[in-house]
C-alpha positions as CSV (number, residue, x, y, z in Angstrom):
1,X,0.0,0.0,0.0
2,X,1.4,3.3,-1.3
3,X,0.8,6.9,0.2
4,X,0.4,10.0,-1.2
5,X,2.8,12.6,-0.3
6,X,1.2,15.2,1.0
7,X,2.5,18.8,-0.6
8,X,2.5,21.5,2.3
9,X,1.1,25.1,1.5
10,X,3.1,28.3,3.2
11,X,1.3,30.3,4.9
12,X,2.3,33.9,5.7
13,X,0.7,36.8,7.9
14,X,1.1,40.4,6.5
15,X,-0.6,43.9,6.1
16,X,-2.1,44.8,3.3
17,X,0.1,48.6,1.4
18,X,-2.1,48.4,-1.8
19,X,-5.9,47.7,-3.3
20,X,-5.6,49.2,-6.7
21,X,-6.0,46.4,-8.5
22,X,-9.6,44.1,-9.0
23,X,-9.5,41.2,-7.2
24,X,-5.7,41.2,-6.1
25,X,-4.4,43.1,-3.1
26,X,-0.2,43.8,-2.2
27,X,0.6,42.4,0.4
28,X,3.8,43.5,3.0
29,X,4.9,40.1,4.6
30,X,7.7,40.9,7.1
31,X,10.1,38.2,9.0
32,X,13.0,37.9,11.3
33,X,16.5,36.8,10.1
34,X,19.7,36.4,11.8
35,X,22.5,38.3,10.5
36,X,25.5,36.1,9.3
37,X,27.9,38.3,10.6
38,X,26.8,40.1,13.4
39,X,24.1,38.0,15.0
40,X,22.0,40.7,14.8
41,X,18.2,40.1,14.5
42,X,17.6,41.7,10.9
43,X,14.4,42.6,9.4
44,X,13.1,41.3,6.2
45,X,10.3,42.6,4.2
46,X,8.8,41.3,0.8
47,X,5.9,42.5,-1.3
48,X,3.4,39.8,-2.8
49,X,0.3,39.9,-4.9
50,X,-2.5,37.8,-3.8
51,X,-5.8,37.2,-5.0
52,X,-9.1,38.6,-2.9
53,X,-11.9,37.4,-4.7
54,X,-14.8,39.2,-3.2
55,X,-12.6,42.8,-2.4
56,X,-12.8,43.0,1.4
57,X,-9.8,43.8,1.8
58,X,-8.3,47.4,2.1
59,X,-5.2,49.1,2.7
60,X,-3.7,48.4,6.3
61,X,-5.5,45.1,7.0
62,X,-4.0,42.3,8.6
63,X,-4.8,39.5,6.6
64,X,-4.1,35.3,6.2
65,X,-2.1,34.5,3.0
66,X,-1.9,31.0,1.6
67,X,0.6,29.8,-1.5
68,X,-1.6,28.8,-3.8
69,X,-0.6,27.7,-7.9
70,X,0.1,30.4,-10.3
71,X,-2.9,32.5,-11.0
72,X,-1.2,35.2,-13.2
73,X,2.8,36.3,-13.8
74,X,3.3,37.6,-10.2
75,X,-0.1,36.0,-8.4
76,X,0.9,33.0,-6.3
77,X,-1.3,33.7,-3.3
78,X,-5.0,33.8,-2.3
79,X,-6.0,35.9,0.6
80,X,-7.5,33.0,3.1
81,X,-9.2,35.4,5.8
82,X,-8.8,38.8,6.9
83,X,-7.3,38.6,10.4
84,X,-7.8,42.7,11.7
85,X,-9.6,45.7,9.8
86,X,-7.5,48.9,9.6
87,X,-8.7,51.4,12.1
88,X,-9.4,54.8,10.5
């Protein structure tokens, strides 16, 4: 009897800088490295597109991100839930 290999998704927390587009929000995704060198704790930020089908997101959410397949040339996400609304 043979299993299947189960493929892990990443998922990422971030907050969302843009809404410009339909159905895809930018989303800042920010980590903690340790520097090579030094030791020093280093911050690390990276910009991804990720799809929001309905558009409830807007700028400054907090929101759930899951890897997803290829949806378009830089879309590899989908926006799972949105975790915190951005206070006015």
């Amino acid at each position: 009897m043979t299993e299947k290999k189960k493929s892990r998704r990443k998922a990422l927390v971030g907050v969302v800088v843009g809404d410009k587009m339909q159905k895809t929000v930018v989303v800042m995704v920010e980590r903690l490295v340790r520097d090579e060198q030094y030791g020093k704790m280093v911050r690390r930020r990276k910009k991804v597109k990720a799809h929001d089908e309905e558009g409830r997101c807007g700028v400054g959410d907090k929101v759930a991100i899951l890897e997803s397949r290829p949806l378009s040339k830089d879309k590899h996400w989908r926006v799972m839930e949105v975790l915190e609304k951005a206070t006015v």
